[in-house]
N, C-alpha and C positions, 0 to 999 in steps of 0.2 A: 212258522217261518214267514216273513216280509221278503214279499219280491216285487221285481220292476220292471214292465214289461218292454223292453229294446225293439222288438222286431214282431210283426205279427203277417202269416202267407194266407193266400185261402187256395183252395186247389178242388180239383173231384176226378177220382180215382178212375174213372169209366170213361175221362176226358182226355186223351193223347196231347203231349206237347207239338205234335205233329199234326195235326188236323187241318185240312187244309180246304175240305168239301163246308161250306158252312150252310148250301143246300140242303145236304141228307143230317148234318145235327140238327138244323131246325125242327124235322121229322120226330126226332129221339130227346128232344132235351130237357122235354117234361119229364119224361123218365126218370132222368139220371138226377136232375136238380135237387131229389132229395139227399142225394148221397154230397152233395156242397160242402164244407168243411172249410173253418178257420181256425186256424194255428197259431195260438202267441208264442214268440222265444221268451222266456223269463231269466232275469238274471234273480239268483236268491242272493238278498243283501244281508240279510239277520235273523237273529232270532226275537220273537217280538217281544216275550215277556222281558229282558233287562230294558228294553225303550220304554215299556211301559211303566217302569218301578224307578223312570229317569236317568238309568245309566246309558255306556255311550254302546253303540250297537256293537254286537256279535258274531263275527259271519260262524256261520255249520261248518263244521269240521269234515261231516258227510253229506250226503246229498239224500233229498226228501226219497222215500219208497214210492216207488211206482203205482202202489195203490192208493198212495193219500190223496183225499179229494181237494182239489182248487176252490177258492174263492173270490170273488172281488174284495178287497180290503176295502169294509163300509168308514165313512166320515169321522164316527166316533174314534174307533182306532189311529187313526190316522193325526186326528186333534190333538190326542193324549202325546203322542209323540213329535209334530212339527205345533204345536202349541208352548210357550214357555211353561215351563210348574210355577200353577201360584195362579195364572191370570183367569179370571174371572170373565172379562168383559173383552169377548172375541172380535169384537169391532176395532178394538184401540190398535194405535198404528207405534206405539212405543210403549215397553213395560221395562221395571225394573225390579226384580227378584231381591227381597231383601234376605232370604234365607239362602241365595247362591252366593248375594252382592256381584248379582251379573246385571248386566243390563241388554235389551231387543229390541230390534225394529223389526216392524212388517213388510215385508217384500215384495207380496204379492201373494198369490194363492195357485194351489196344486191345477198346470193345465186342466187335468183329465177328473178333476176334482174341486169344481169351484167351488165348493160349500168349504172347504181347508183352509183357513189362512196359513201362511207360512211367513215364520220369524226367523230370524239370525240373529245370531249371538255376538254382540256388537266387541264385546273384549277378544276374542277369538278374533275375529274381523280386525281390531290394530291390532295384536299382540303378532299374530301371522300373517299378515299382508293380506293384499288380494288381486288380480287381476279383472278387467271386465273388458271380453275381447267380445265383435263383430265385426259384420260391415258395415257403412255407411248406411244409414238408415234402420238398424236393425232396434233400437231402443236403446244405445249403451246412456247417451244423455240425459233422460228419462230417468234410465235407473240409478244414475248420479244425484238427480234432481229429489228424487224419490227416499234415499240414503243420506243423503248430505241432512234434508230438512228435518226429515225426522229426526236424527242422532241429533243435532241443534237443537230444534223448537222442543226435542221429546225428552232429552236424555243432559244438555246441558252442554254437549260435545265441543272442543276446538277443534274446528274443521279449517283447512286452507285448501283453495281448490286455485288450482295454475289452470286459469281463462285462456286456451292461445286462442279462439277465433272474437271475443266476446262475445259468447254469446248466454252464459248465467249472468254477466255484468247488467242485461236489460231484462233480466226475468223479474219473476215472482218468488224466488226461491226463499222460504224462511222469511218471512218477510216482518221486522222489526228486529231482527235478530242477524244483520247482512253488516259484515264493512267491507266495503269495497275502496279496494287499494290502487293506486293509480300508481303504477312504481316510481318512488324515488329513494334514491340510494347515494348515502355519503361517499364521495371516492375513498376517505380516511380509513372506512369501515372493509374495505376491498382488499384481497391477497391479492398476493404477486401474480398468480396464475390468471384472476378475471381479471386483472389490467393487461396481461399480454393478450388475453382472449379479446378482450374489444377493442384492444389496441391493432388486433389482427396481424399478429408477430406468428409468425409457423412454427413450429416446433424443430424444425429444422433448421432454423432462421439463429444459429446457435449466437453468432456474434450479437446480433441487435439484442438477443435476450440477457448477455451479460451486459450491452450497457442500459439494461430498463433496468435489469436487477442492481445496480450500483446504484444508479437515480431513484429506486425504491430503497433502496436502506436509507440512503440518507438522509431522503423526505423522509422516513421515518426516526432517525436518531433525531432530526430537529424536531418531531411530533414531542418526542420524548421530553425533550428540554422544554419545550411549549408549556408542555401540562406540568412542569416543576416550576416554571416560571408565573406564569399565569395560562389557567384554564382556560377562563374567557377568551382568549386568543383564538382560540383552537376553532371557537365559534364561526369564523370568518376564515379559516387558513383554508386554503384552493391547492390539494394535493395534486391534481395535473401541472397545474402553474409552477409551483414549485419543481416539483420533477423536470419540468421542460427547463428552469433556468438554470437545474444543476446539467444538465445535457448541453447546455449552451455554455455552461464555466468549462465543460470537458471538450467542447471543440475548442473554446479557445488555448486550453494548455495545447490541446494537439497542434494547432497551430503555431503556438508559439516554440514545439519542441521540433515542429520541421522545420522549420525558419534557422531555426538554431543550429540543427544541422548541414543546412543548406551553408549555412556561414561559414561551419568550421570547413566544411569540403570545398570554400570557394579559397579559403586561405588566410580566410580575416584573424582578426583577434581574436581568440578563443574566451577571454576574458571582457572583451566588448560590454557594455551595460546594454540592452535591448528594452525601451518602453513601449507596455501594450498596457493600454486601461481594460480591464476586466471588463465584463458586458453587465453583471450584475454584481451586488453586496454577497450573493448564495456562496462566490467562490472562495473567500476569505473562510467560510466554515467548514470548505471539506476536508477529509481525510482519506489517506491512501488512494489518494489519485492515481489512476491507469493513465499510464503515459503511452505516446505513441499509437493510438488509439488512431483506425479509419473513419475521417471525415465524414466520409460517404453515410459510413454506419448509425454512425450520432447524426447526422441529418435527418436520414432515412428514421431513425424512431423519435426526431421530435415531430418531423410529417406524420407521421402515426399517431402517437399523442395529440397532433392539433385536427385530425381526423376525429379521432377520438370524444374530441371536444365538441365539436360541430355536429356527428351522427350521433350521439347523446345527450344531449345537451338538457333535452325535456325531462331525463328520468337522473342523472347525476347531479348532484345538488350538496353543497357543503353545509347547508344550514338544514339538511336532513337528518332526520334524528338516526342516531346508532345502537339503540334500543330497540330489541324484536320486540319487548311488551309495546312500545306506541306503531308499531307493523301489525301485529297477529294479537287480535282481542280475544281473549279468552271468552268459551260460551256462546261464540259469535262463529258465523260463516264469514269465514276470508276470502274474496274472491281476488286473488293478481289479474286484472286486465291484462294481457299481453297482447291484445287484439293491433295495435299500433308499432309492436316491436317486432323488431326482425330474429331470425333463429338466434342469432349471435345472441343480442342482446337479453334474448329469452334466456337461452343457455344462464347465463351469468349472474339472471336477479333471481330463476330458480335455485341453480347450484347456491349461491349466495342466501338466501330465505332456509331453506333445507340444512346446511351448514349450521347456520347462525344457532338454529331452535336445535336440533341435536346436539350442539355444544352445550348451551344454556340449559335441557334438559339435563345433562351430564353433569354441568355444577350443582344444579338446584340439589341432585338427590348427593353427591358425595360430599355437599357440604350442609346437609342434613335440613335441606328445605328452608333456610335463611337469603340464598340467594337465586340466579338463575330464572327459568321460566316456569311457573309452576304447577301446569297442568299437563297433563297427555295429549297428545295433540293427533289428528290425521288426514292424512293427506292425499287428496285428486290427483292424479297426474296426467293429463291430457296430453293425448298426442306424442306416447311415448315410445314410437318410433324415430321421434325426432328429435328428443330431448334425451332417450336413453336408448340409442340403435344399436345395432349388432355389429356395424361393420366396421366402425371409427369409433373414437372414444370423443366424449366431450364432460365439461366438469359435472353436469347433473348426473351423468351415467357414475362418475365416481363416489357423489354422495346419497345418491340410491344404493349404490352396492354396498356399504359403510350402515344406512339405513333397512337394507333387509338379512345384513349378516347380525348388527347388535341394535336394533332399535325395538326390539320390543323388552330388552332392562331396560330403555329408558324410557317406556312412556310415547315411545314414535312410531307410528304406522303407516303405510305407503300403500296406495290401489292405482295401479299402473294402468290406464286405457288406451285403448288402439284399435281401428281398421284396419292394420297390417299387422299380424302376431311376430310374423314371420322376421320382421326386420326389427323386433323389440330384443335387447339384451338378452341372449339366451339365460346366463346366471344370474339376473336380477328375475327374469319372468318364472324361472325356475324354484326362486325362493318366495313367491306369492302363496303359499299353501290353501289362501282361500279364490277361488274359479268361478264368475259367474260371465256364460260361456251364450251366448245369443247366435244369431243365425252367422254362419261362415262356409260358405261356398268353395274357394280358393283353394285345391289341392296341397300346395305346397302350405299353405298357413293350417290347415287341419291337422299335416302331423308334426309342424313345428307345436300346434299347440298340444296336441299329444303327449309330443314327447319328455314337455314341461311339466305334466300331468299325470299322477303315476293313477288318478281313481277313476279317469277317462277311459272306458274299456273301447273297445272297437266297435261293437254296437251302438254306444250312445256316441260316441263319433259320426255313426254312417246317420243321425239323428240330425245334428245340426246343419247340412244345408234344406232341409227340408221344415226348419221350424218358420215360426207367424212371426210377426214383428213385435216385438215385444215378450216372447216365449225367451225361458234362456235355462240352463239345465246349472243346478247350483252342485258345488263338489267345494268339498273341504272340510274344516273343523267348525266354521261358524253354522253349519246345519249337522243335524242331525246322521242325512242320511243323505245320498245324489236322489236330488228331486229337478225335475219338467215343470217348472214353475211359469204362470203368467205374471211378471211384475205390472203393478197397479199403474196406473197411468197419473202423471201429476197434475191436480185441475187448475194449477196458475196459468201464467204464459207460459207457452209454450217453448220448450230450446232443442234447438238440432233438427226442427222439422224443416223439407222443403218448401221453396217458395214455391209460391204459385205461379208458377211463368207464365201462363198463356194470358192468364187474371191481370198480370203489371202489362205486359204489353196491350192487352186490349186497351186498358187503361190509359195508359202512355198515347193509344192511336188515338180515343175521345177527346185526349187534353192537347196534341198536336194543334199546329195552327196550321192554313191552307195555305196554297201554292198561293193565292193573291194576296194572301195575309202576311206572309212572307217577304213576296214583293213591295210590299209595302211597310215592312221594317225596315228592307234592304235602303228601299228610298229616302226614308226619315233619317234612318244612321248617316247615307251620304251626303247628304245635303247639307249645303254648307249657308248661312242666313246671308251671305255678303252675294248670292245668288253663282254662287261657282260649284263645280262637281271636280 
């Protein structure tokens, strides 16, 4: 039997929990000190012999005899089982098993057991998700940094990693094998929902959203005719712009159907000729026009829309390609910068990015690999209390959910990260099957993360706020067994570590200029040549 030791006491039987003269022990304590005693709790995980012959472990049905004697489970043992079948060469940090057609990255190696390297089973890892919860500091970037390169540089991986701070955009990661993406995104390429999402229409905002949604179909039945007519058109067509002129043909009917009103109630001609010149050529193409429509309302969302325009401006782009293959390189590390955009905007180029490649993976395989995206792909998720929270919904939260109930038929896999577990999607965090779980302090996040967690006993619970930085206890399908691992540390630059505060400000005090020096900028800037202040 393989077990794992959770909890370990020491005590001595001759010693009172009550002792309170430390006087007369001093007297006695040679005595007693041989009688000392250390006590591991062991949890029994398996049985060893199927791990060793490569099968998946076996817990006992019963429990070991009181007289069987314990041992430390030596390096050898331990190899045969968190070692891939097949590798040879214990240093490599990527293998791939041609007799499984699996493939492994190295992780790091057994705390309590440095000589162990430990791998994970990378298909396991996308096919079932994964989570990597800590806190700030605890190494979660590191072991992203660590996972990302290898599956890349090792294995050939399509990786996308959602950047919210930049801070992979200025590393070392994988380095020849990085496309970093500066987001830009055709509006043409956008559902209804991320245009009221960065239009910042509320969901409750029920009127404004039926007239975007009007001015959205019908920029899109014109798309339509565009690309029957000529393509090339399409090239240059400004779907905001558009949208805003049919919102401005609907204030004008409105206007002209109050006016009209206004007339009959004043007593006029009912049959009067009334001329109003249209505001643009857009109106002469619509169809089933809302009549009677509030002013106010069609105001209030082309201000939205010209908002729109303005706090977007750097990442919406029409001459942007709508093709995820010129987005997401295959073989390559994709890093989205989002260091420069705001939640909103995050929200909408991930939802948007995530969408697009589970779509395209969905064509590629049901139309038998002629079209579509056509590799497996997986995916970082940083900061995924922000992007996929527990208390509000937003669109990423919905293509996560969609991504961990059916993306592993198609080839798509999701590792959700966070310093707050707590505030992550419960049923997205819940369908991560693979846990790599670092240091967590925070009572309420330990048994939110728990409770996500059916191989999390109580024991290696009461484990994690007491691990190192960089220690993190692995659970799920892509390892073997729940292993106390040290992930290796990444020797590029460095991502997610602290500055050195005290280092920039000393700094900052050397490169200061002095009170007279000062004075003497002050002077030069006021001084005027014609000899006036």
């Amino acid at each position: 039997l393989l077990g794992m030791v959770e909890e370990s006491v020491a005590g001595n039987p001759f010693i009172p929990d009550d002792m309170t003269n430390l006087g007369s022990f001093e007297s006695w304590k040679k005595i007693v000190e041989a009688r000392n005693y250390t006590r591991g709790i062991v949890r029994i995980l398996t049985k060893v012999t199927p791990l060793l012959h490569g099968k998946r472990f076996e817990p006992p049905r019963t429990p070991p005899k009181p007289s069987y004697p314990v041992y430390r489970a030596n390096d050898s043992v331990l190899k045969t089982i968190f070692l891939p079948p097949g590798l040879k060469e214990e240093n490599a940090h990527y293998y791939y098993s041609k007799e499984e057609k699996r493939g492994y990255v190295r992780i790091g190696i057994l705390a309590n057991h440095p000589g162990v390297p430990v791998f994970v089973n990378v298909d396991s890892l996308v096919s079932r998700h994964a989570a990597i919860l800590a806190v700030t500091g605890a190494g979660k970037s590191n072991t992203v940094s660590i996972l990302a390169e290898r599956m890349v540089s090792g294995l050939g991986a399509t990786v996308l990693l959602f950047d919210m701070h930049s801070e992979y955009s200025t590393s070392s990661i994988a380095e020849g094998h990085v496309n970093l993406i500066r987001p830009k995104i055709n509006p043409s390429s956008l559902n209804i929902w991320e245009i009221q999402k960065l239009a910042r229409i509320r969901e409750d905002a029920h009127k404004q959203q039926s007239v975007l949604r009007y001015a959205f179909k019908q920029t899109h039945a014109h798309i339509n005719e565009l690309a029957k007519r000529d393509a090339a058109e399409l090239l240059e067509f400004d779907l905001i712009s558009y949208m805003k002129n049919v919102l401005e043909c609907l204030d004008y009917f409105s206007e002209i159907d109050g006016k009209k009103e206004r007339r009959i109630k004043g007593g006029k001609e009912k049959k009067e000729e009334m001329e109003y010149k249209p505001p643009n050529a857009v109106c002469e193409e619509l169809e089933n026009i809302p009549r009677r429509l509030d002013r106010d309302v069609i105001l209030n969302v082309i201000n939205k829309l010209e908002d729109l325009e303005d706090i977007y401006k750097d990442i919406l782009s029409s001459r942007a390609s709508m093709s995820i293959l010129d987005i997401v390189r295959p073989g390559y590390l994709n890093i989205v910068d989002l260091g420069e955009v705001d939640d909103v905007g995050s929200d909408v180029i991930a939802s948007y990015l995530l969408r697009r490649i589970l779509d395209e993976r969905k064509v590629h395989l049901r139309k038998g690999g002629t079209e579509g995206y056509s590799v497996p792909v997986f995916v970082f998720l940083e900061e995924a209390h922000i992007l996929v929270p527990r208390e509000y919904d937003t669109l990423t939260k919905e293509v996560v959910s969609r991504i961990a109930r059916e993306g592993r038929k198609f080839g798509v896999g999701i590792c959700l990260i966070s310093q707050r577990p707590k505030s992550v999607d419960e049923s997205s965090l819940s369908q991560t099957n693979n846990k790599i779980i670092l240091k967590i302090v925070e009572p309420n996040d330990l048994r939110y993360v728990q409770s996500s967690s059916e191989l999390l006993s109580d024991e290696l619970l009461r484990l994690l706020p007491s691990l190192r930085t960089g220690e993190a206890i692995l659970l799920g399908e892509f390892t073997k067994l729940p292993a106390l691992v040290k992930i290796d540390e990444h020797t590029g630059k460095k991502v997610g570590r602290d500055l050195g505060i005290a280092e920039l400000w000393m700094k900052g005090k050397s490169e200061a200029p002095t009170p007279e020096e000062n004075l003497t900028d002050l002077e030069t800037t006021m001084y005027n040549p014609e000899g006036n202040y």
